[in-house]
C-alpha positions, 0 to 999 in steps of 0.5 A: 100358555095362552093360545092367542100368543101361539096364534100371533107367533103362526100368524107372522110365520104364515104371512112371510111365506110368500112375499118379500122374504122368500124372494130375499132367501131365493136371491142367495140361495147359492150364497150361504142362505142355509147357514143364514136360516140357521143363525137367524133362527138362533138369535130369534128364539134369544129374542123371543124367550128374553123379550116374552118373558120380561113382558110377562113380569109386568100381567095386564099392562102393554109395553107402552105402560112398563116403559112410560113407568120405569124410564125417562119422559124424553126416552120412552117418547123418543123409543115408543114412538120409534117402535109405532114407526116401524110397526107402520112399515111392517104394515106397509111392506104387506099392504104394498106386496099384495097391492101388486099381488093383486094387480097381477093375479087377480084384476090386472084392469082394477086401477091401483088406487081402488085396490089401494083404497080397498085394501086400507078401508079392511086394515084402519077400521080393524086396527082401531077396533079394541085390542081383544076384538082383533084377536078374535078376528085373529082366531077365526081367520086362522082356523078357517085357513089355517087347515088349508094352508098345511094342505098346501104345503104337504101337497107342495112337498109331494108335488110331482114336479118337486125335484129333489136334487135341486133342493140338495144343490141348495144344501152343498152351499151350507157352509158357505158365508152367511148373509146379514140380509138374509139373516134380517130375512129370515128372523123377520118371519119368526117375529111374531112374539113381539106382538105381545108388547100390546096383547099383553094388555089382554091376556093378562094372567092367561100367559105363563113363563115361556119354558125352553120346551115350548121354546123349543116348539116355536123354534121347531115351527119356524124352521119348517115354515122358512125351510119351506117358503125357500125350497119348496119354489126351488124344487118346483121351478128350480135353482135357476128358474126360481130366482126369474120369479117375483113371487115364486110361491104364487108360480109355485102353487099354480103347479099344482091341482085337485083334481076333484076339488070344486076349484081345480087351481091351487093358486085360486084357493092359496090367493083367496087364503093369503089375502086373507092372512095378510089383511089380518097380519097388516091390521094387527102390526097397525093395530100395535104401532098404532097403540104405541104412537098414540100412547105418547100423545094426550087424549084428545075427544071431539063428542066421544070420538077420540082423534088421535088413532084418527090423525094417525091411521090417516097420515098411514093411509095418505103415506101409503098411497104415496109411497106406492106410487112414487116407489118402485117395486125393485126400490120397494124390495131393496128397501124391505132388505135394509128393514129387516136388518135394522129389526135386528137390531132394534130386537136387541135393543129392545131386549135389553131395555126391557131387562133393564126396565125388569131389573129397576122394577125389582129395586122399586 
C-alpha cells in the first residue's frame, strides 16, 4: 500500500495530540473517558476499512468524480458541498488553536491579526498548489518531525515526574458511561484516512485493498496516539492539575529537558515541530474542502488564472479572521465538541453513500 495514505493516516493523529482533542478527553477523565476511546476506536477503523476500500474501487478518480457520476445533480451539489464545508472548519479549528498557541508562547506582543494573516499566507497558497505537490511537502515535514515527535513522547513516558498512580486512577473509571463528546473526540484524531477522497486522484494504481492486518495497524497506532495525548498530562500535572491547563500537552512538555541538547527546553523544540505539523494538517483539509467546493462550480479563468479556488480561500480567510475575533475561546471549544460529534455522523453517512454508489456502479 502506498505510504502517502500512511503518511495522511499519521499526519491527523499527530496534529490532534495537542490541542482541542486532549483538552475534551482530560475534561472527562473520571467520567468514562476509557470506555469512550475504546468505542470511538472501533467505530473509526469500520469508517476506515469500508470508507478505503470503497474509494479504492474507483483508482484515479477523487470523491468529487465517483459522486457527480453515480448520484443525482441536486444530492451530489448539496453533499460535495456540505463535506468542502466541514473541511474549512477542520481547518478552522487548527488555525484558531495555534493562533492562540501562539499568542501565548511564543510572541505574546505579536498583534493577532499578523499571526492571523501570518498563519493564512502558509496555509491558502499551499492548499491551492497541485494535489501531489502537497503530499510531497507532506512527506518532508513528517520525516524531519516525525523522529522527533516519538522522542518526545518516549521521554514523556520516562519523565521523572510522570506518576503513575495518577494515570491508573484514570483506568478504575473504565467502566463508567461513555460520553458522545468524547467519542466525537477521540475518533476526530484517527480521521485521517478520509483524506483519500482527494488523494485518491493520485495515488491511483499505487493503493491496494485495505486488508484487516494493516487495519490492524492503523487500529494499533491510534490507541497509542490517543491513550497517549490523555495520560501523558495526567501523569505529569496530575488528575486534578491536568484539568487547570488549556493546553495541558504544552505545560507538559515544558517538564521536560535535554540536558545536553543544544536547546535545553522540550517545549521550544515540541512548539517549532507542531507549527509545523499544523500548518501542513490545515493546508491538506483546506486543500480537500477546497477541491470538493470548487468541483460543484463551472471553471471560471480570467487570463489562465482560475478564479473559483480564489473566491473561495478568500472567503476562508475573511471567515476565519472574523471568527477569531468575534468568537471566544471557551465558544470556540464548546464548538469544536459539537464538530466532532457531527463527524460522526456524517462519517456514517458518507459511508454508505459510497457503498451505495459502489453497489450502482456494478449494475451500470
Amino acid at each position: 500500500m502506498s505510504r502517502y495514505f500512511y503518511y495522511l493516516v499519521i499526519l491527523n493523529m499527530l496534529a490532534n495530540v495537542v490541542a482541542l482533542v486532549p483538552s475534551i478527553l482530560i475534561e472527562g477523565r473520571l467520567n468514562g473517558t476509557v470506555s469512550s476511546l475504546m468505542i470511538a476506536i472501533v467505530i473509526t477503523l469500520i469508517y476506515c476499512f469500508v470508507f478505503t476500500n470503497s474509494m479504492l474501487k474507483f483508482p484515479g478518480k477523487g470523491q468529487p468524480e465517483i459522486i457527480k457520476a453515480y448520484m443525482p445533480q441536486w444530492f451530489s451539489t448539496v453533499y460535495l458541498f456540505l463535506l468542502g464545508v466541514l473541511y474549512f472548519f477542520s481547518t478552522w479549528f487548527v488555525l484558531l488553536s495555534f493562533i492562540d498557541i501562539t499568542k501565548r508562547f511564543i510572541n505574546p506582543e505579536l498583534p493577532t491579526l499578523y499571526i492571523t494573516i501570518l498563519f493564512l499566507a502558509i496555509i491558502c497558497p499551499g492548499a491551492l498548489m497541485g494535489t501531489e505537490k502537497t503530499l510531497y511537502a507532506l512527506e518532508i515535514v513528517l520525516i524531519i518531525s516525525l523522529p522527533l515527535i516519538i522522542g518526545i513522547f518516549l521521554k514523556a513516558y520516562i519523565n521523572e515526574h510522570l506518576n503513575w498512580d495518577a494515570i491508573r486512577i484514570v483506568f478504575t473509571h473504565s467502566f463508567d458511561a461513555p460520553s458522545i463528546d468524547m467519542i466525537g473526540a477521540a475518533s476526530y484524531s484517527l480521521l485521517g484516512f478520509y483524506y483519500i477522497s482527494i488523494y485518491n486522484r493520485v495515488l491511483k494504481h499505487r493503493l491496494k485493498r485495505l486488508g484487516l492486518w494493516r487495519l490492524v495497524l492503523i487500529g494499533i497506532a491510534g490507541v497509542v496516539n490517543i491513550f497517549t495525548s490523555l495520560l501523558i498530562p495526567i501523569g505529569v500535572n496530575g488528575v486534578d492539575g491536568a484539568g487547570h491547563y488549556i493546553y495541558p500537552w504544552f505545560s507538559t512538555a515544558d517538564t521536560m529537558r535535554i540536558e545536553f541538547g543544544f536547546i535545553e527546553r522540550v517545549l521550544f523544540i515540541f512548539l517549532l515541530l507542531y507549527i509545523g505539523i499544523s500548518m501542513i494538517s490545515a493546508t491538506i483539509t483546506c486543500h480537500i474542502g477546497l477541491e470538493h467546493v470548487k468541483s460543484i462550480f463551472p471553471e471560471i479563468k480570467w487570463k489562465e488564472i482560475k478564479i473559483i479556488p480564489l473566491i473561495v480561500v478568500t472567503l476562508f480567510s475573511l471567515g476565519s479572521i472574523l471568527g477569531y475575533f468575534l468568537l471566544s475561546q471557551i465558544q470556540v471549544y464548546e464548538l469544536a465538541k459539537v464538530f466532532f460529534t457531527l463527524l460522526l455522523f456524517a462519517g456514517a453517512f458518507s459511508c454508505a453513500v459510497l457503498l451505495y454508489v459502489v453497489r450502482r456502479s456494478k449494475q451500470k
